[in-house]
N, C-alpha and C positions, 0 to 999 in steps of 0.2 A: 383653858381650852381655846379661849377666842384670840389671845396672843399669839400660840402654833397654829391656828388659821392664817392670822394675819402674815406669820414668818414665813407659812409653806407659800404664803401667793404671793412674797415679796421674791423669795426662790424661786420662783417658777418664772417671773416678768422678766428677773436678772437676766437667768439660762436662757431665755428665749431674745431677750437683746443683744446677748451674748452672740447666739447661736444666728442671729441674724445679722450680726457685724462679721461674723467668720465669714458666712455665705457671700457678700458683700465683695469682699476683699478676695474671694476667688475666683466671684463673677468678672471683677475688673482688673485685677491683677495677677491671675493665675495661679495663686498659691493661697496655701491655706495657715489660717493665722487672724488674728486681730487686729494686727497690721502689718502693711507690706514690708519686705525687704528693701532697702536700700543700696542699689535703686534696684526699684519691682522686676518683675521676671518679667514680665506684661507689659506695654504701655499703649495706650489708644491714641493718634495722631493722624493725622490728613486723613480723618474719617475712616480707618482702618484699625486692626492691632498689628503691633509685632511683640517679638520674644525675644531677648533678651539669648546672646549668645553665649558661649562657656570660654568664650575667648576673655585674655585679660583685658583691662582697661587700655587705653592710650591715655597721655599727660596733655594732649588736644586735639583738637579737630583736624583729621586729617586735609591736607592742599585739595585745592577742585571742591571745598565743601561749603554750602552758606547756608544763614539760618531759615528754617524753614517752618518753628512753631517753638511757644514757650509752654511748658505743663508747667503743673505742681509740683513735679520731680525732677524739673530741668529746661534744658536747652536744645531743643531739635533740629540736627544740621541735616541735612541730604547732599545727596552729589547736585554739581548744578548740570550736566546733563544727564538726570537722572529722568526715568519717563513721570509723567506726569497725568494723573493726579498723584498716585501711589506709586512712591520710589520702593524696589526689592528690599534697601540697607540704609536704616537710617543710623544716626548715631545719635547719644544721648548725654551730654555734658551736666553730671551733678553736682552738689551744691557746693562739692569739695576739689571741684577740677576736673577729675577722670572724666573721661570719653569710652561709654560703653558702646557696642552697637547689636543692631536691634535687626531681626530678618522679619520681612510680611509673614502673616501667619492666612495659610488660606491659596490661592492663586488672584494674578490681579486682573 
């Protein structure tokens, strides 16, 4: 009896770090899962988020673009006359080359 105690409450701490890693990863990266997609729907930069467009990758940085922050998940270029603090379109260079780009989420 005191075994299936100890198993229900090893179950329950699991499910619950579990359920608190999903939450986690949807608070910061907009999707739901244990961990984000590659690269995330979401990313937080220049004090802001944006999201991740349904457009394809580019193979670089598009001309008129410089770096503008590094994350966990990349390379942050912005236009260089882009307004400033928060550029509308940033773009996000992963660990594999592609250039995804990313819209503010929000008004600036």
């Amino acid at each position: 009896m005191k075994r299936l105690a100890v198993g229900a409450a090893l179950v329950v701490v699991a499910a619950a770090c579990l359920g608190a890693r999903v939450m986690w990863v949807h608070d910061t990266f907009g999707e739901w899962g244990v961990s984000p997609a590659s690269p995330p729907l979401r990313i937080s930069t220049l004090g802001r988020d944006y999201e991740r467009s349904e457009l394809s990758p580019l193979t670089e940085a598009p001309p008129g673009f410089r770096q503008v922050d590094t994350t966990d998940r990349g390379t942050v270029f912005s236009p260089i006359e882009a307004p400033k603090p928060s550029p509308v379109v940033v773009y996000l260079q992963d660990d594999e080359g592609r250039v995804w780009s990313y819209a503010l989420v929000g008004g600036p």
